[in-house]
Backbone as JSON, one array per atom type, in Angstrom:
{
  "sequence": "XXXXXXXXXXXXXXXXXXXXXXXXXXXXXXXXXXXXXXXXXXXXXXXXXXXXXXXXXXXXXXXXXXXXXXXXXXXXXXXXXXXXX",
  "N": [[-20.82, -28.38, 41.57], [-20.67, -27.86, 38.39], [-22.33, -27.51, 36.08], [-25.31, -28.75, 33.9], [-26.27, -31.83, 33.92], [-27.55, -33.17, 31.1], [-28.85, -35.71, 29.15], [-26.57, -37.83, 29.25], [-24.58, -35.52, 28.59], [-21.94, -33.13, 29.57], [-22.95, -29.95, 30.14], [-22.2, -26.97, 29.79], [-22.92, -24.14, 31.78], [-25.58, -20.92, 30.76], [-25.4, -19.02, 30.64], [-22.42, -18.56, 30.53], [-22.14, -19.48, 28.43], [-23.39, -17.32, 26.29], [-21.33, -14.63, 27.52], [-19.36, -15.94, 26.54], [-20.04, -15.39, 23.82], [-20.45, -12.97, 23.19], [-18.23, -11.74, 23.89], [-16.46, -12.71, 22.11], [-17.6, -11.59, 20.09], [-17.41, -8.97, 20.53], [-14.3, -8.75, 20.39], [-14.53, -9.14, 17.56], [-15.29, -6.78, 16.75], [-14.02, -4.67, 17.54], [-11.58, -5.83, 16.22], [-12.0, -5.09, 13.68], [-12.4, -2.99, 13.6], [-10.39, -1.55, 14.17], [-8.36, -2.39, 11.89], [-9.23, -1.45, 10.13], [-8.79, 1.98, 10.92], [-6.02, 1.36, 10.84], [-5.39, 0.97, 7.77], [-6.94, 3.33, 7.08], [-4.52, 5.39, 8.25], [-2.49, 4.3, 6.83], [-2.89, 5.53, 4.15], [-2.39, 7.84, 4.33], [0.25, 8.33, 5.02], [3.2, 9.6, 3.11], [5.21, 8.46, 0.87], [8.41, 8.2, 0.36], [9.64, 6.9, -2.09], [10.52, 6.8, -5.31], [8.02, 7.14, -8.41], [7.18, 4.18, -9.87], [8.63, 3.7, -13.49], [8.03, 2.32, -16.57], [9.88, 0.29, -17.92], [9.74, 0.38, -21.47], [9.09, 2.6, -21.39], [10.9, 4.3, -20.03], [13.2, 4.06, -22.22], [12.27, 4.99, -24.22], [11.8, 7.59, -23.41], [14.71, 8.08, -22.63], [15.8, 7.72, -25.64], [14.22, 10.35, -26.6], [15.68, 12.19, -24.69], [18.41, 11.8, -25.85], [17.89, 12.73, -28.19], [17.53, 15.18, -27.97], [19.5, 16.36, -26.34], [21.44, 15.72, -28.32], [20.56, 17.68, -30.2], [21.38, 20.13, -29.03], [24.06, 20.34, -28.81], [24.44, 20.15, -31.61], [23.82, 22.37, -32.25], [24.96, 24.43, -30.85], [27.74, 23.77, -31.37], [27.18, 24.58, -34.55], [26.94, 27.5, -34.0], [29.69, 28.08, -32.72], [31.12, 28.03, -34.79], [30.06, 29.8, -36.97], [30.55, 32.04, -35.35], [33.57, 32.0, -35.27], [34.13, 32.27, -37.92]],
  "CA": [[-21.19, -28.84, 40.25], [-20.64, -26.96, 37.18], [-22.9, -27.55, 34.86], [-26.47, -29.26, 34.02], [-26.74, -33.23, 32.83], [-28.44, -33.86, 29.91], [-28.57, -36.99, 28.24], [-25.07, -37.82, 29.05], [-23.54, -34.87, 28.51], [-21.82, -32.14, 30.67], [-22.77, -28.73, 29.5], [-21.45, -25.64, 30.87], [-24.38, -23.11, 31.71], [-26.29, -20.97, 29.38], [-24.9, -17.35, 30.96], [-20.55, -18.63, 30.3], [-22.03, -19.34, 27.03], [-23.68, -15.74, 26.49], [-20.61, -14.36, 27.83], [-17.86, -15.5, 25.43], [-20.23, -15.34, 22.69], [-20.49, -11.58, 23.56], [-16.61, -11.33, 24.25], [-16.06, -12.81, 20.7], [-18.44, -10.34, 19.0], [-16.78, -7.29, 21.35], [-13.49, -9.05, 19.65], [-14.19, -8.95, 16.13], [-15.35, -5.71, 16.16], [-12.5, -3.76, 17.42], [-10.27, -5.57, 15.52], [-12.08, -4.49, 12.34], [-12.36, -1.27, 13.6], [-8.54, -1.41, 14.2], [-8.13, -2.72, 11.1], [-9.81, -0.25, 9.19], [-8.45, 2.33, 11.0], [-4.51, 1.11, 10.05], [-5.46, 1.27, 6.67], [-6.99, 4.91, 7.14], [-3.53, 6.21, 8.67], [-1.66, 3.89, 5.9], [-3.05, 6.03, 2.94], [-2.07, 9.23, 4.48], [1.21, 8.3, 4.63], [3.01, 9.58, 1.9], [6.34, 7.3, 0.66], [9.39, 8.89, -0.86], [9.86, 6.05, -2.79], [9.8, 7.39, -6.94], [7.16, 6.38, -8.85], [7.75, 3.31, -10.84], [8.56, 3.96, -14.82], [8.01, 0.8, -17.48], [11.0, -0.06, -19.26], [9.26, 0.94, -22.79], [8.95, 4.41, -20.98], [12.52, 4.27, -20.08], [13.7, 3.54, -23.18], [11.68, 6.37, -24.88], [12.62, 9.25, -22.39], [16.2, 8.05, -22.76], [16.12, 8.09, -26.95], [14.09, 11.29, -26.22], [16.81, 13.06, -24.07], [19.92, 11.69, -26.8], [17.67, 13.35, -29.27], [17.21, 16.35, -27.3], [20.87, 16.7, -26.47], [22.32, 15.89, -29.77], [20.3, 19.09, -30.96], [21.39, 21.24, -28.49], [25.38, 20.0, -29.22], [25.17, 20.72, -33.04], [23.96, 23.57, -32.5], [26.47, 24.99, -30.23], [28.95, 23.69, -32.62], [27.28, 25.52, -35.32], [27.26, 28.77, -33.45], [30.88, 28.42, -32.43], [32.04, 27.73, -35.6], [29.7, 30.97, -37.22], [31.26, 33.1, -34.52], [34.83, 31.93, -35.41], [34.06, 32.85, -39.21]],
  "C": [[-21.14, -27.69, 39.26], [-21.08, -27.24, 35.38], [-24.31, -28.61, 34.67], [-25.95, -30.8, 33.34], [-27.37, -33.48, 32.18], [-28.05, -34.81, 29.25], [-27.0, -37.6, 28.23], [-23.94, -36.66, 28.76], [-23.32, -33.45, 29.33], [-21.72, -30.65, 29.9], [-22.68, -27.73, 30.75], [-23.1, -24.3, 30.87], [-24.23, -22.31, 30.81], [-25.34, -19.32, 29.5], [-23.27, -17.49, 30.61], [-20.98, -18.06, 28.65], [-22.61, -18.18, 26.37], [-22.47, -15.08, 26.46], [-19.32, -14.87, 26.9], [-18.44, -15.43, 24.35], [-19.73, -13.54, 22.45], [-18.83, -11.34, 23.32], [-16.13, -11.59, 22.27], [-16.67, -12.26, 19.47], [-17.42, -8.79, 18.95], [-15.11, -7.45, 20.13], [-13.55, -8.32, 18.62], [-14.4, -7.51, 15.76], [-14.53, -4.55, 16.41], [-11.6, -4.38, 16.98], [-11.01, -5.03, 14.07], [-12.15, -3.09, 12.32], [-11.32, -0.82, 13.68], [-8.04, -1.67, 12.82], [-8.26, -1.42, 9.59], [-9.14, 1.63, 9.34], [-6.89, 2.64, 10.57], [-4.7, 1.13, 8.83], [-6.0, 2.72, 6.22], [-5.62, 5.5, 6.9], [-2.5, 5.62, 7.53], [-1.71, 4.64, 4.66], [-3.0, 7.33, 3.12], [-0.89, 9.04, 4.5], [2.04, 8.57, 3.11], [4.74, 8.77, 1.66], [7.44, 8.13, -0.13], [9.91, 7.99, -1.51], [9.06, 6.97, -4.58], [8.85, 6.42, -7.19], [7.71, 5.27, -9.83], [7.12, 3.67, -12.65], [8.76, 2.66, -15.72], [9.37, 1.34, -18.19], [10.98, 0.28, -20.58], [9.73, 2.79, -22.19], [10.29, 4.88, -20.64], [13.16, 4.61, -21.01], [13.17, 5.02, -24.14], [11.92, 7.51, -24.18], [13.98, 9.03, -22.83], [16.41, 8.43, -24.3], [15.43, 9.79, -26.71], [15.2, 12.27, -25.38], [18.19, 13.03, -25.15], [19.26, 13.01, -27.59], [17.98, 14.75, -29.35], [18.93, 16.98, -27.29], [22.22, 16.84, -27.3], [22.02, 17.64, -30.82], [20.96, 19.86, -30.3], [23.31, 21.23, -28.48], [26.16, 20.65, -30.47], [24.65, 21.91, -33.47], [24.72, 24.88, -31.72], [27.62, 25.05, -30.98], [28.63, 25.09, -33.55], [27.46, 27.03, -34.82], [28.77, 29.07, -33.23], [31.61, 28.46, -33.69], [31.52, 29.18, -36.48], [30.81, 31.86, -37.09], [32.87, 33.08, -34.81], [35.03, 32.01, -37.38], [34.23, 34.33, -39.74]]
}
């Protein structure tokens, strides 16, 4: 026999039920401790992936660099053209 009769119904003794409560405690807590841990070792990782730049910010570095490089063009010019005076 495996298990007591009460009122019609067949229950499983009191020590199984103890026993997977226990097992499903032991469970949850190494996976959160696993869990927690993979997210430890995840934020030491470091990613060579660039950082992401907004489109506005894009857009302004890029007019920023024309600007930059148009100066440094006409004034080469002007120097060459000085020097050939």
């Amino acid at each position: 026999m495996s298990g007591v009769q009460v009122e019609g119904y067949n229950r499983a003794p009191l020590s199984r039920i103890r026993i997977g409560a226990l097992m499903n405690r032991k469970k949850k807590i190494n996976q959160t401790l696993k869990s927690k841990a993979k997210k430890a070792n995840a934020k030491l990782q470091s990613s060579n992936k660039p950082k992401y730049i907004a489109k506005a910010d894009r857009e302004l570095a890029a007019e920023a660099y024309t600007e930059s490089h148009a100066v440094a063009v006409n004034s080469v010019t002007l120097d060459s053209e000085s020097a050939e005076s």
